[in-house]
C-alpha positions as CSV (number, residue, x, y, z in Angstrom):
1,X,22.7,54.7,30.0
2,X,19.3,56.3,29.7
3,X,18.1,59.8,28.4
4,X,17.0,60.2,31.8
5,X,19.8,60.1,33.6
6,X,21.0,63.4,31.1
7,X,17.7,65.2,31.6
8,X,18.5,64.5,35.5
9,X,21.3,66.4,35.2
10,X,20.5,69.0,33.3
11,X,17.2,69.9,35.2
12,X,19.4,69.9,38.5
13,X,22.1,72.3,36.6
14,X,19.1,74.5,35.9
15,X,17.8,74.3,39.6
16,X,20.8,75.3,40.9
17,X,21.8,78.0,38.2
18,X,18.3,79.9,38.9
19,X,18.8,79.1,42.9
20,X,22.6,81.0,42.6
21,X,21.3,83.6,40.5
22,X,18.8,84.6,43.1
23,X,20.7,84.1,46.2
24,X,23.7,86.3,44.5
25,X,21.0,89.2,43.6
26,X,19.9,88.8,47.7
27,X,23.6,89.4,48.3
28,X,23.6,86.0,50.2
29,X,26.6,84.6,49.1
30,X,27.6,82.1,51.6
31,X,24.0,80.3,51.0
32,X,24.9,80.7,47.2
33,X,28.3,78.6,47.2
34,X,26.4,76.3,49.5
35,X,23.7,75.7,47.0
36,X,25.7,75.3,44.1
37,X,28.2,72.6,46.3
38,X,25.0,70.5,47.0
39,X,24.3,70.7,43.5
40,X,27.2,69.2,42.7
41,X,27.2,66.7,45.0
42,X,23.6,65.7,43.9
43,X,25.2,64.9,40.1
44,X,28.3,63.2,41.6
45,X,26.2,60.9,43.5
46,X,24.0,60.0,40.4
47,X,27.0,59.9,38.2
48,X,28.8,57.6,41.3
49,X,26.1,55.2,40.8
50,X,26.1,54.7,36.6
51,X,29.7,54.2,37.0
52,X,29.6,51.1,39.2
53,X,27.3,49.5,37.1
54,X,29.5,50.2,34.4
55,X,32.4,48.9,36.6
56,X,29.7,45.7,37.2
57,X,29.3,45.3,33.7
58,X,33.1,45.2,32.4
59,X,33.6,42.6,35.3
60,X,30.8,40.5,33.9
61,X,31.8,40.5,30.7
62,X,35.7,40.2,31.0
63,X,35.1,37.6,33.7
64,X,37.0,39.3,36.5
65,X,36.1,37.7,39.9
């Protein structure tokens, strides 16, 4: 796993904590959930994809298929 990966998700955290912050104080909440749901889904997908290659890595190593 590399320190990127972390600073990945950490700068997208901060992306979407600023982009709520402002769309709350605009009183545009729908596009606020919205935002912070994409965010999420942004991590998940980056996460999604270091965990197969975990799941890649224990097959290799144990032998499995």
């Amino acid at each position: 796993m590399d320190i990127d990966l972390i600073f990945k998700i950490a700068g997208t955290g901060i992306i979407v904590a600023v982009l709520n912050l402002v769309l709350k104080r605009a009183e545009r909440e729908e596009q606020a959930m919205l935002t912070t749901l994409a965010g999420l889904i942004v991590v998940l997908m980056l996460i999604i994809d270091e965990i197969g290659t975990l799941f890649e890595t224990v097959k290799s190593v144990f032998g499995i298929w």
